[in-house]
N, C-alpha and C positions, 0 to 999 in steps of 0.2 A: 589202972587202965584209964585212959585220957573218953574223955565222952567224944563221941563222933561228928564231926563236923555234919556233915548231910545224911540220910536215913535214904536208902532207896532200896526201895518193895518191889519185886517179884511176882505175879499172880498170878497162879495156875487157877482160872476160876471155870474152864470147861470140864477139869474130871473130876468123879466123885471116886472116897475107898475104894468103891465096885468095880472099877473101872480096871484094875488090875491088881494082881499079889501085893506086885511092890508097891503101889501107890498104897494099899490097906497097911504095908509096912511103914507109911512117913508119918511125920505129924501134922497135923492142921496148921501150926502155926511154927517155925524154925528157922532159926538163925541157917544162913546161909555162909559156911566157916568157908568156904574154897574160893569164894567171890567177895568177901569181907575184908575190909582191911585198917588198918590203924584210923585211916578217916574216913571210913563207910565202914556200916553195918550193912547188911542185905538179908532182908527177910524171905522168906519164902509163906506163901498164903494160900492156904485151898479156903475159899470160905464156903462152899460147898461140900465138903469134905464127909460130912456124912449125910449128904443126901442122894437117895439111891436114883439109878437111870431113871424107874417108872415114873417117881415124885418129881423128877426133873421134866418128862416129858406130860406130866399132870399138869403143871402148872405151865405150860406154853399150851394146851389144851385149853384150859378154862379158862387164860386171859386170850386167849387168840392171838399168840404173840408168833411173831416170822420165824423160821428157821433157814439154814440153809438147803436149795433142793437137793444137795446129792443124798438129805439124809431119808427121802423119798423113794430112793435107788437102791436103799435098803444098805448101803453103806454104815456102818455104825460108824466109824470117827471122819471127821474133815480134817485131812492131813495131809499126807503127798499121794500121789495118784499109787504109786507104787509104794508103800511105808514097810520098810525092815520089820517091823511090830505085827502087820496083817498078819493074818492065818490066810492060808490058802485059800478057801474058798471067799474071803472078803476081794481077794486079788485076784480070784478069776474075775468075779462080780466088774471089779473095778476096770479090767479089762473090755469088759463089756458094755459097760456105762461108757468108753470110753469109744467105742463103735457105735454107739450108739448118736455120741454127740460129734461123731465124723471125724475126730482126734488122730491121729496116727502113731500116739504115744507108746501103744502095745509093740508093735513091729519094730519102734525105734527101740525100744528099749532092749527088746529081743536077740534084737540083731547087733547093740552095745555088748551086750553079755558073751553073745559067743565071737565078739573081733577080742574082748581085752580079755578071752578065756577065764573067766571065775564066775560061779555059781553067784545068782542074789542071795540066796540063802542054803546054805546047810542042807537044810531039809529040803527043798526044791527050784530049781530054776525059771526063769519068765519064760523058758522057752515050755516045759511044763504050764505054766500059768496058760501061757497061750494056746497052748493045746487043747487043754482040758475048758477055754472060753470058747474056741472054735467049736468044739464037739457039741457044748451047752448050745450053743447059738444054733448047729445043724438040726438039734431035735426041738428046739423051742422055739425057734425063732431068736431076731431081737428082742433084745431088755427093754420091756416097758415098766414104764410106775407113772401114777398119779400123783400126785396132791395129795397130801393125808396122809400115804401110806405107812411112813414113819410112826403118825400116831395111831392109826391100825397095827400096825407090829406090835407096838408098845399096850396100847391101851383099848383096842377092841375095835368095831367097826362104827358102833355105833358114837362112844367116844370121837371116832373121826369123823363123822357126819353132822356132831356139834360142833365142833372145830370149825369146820369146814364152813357151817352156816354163821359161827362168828367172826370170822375172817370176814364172808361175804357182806355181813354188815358194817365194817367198821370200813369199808373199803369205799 
């Protein structure tokens, strides 16, 4: 086998094992055979790989480092508004979030679904999603979140109240 002219790297470096079955099924470090070819190799890299959510959300706690706000929204991944991969109730969520920031992604997409007739998924349709956000929104109100919240889910209240006083000073 001839040695590869250029090496290009791959980097899944936002999820860890935890993060789902299959990713617990890959390796940390692997050739990439489907995208490799006689003059490339392609790696594929978790260097995260086994560090779990909370150790992930520890350490942007204790250095006071930025995140993205949807993950305040209580959204767990930053992906597509609507992601094949959600479970229901992250997609109503995201629905919501989505009224919330005045979007009108929900209704389009809604209203996408049933002109090209198919289902977003198997298990249930945006026009379900929608539904079941409108109902959430009649008895709750709008979706609020703070600042912190992510690391309140993740790491406690008080946890977020240091957070939150390191952020305030480093700003």
């Amino acid at each position: 086998m001839s040695r590869p002219q250029s090496l290009s790297v791959f980097t899944r470096w936002t999820h860890s094992a935890e993060s789902s079955i299959a990713r617990r099924q890959q390796q940390r470090l692997a050739i990439d055979m489907r995208t490799s070819a006689n003059s490339r190799m392609v790696l594929t890299w978790h260097p995260i790989f086994e560090v779990t959510d909370r150790e992930v959300w520890q350490g942007i706690a204790t250095h006071g480092l930025e995140y993205h706000p949807v993950y305040d929204a209580l959204i767990p991944r930053l992906s597509c508004v609507f992601c094949v991969l959600a479970p229901f109730d992250v997609l109503v969520r995201a629905a919501r979030l989505c009224w919330a920031l005045g979007l009108p992604l929900p209704a389009r997409y809604r209203d996408l679904e049933a002109k090209i007739g198919h289902r977003f998924k198997q298990s249930h349709s945006l026009a379900e999603v929608y539904a079941e956000a409108e109902r959430l929104e009649r008895e709750e109100g709008p979706l609020v979140w703070n600042r912190g919240d992510a690391v309140r889910q993740h790491l406690g209240a008080g946890a977020a109240d240091d957070y939150l006083a390191r952020v305030a000073l480093a700003a």
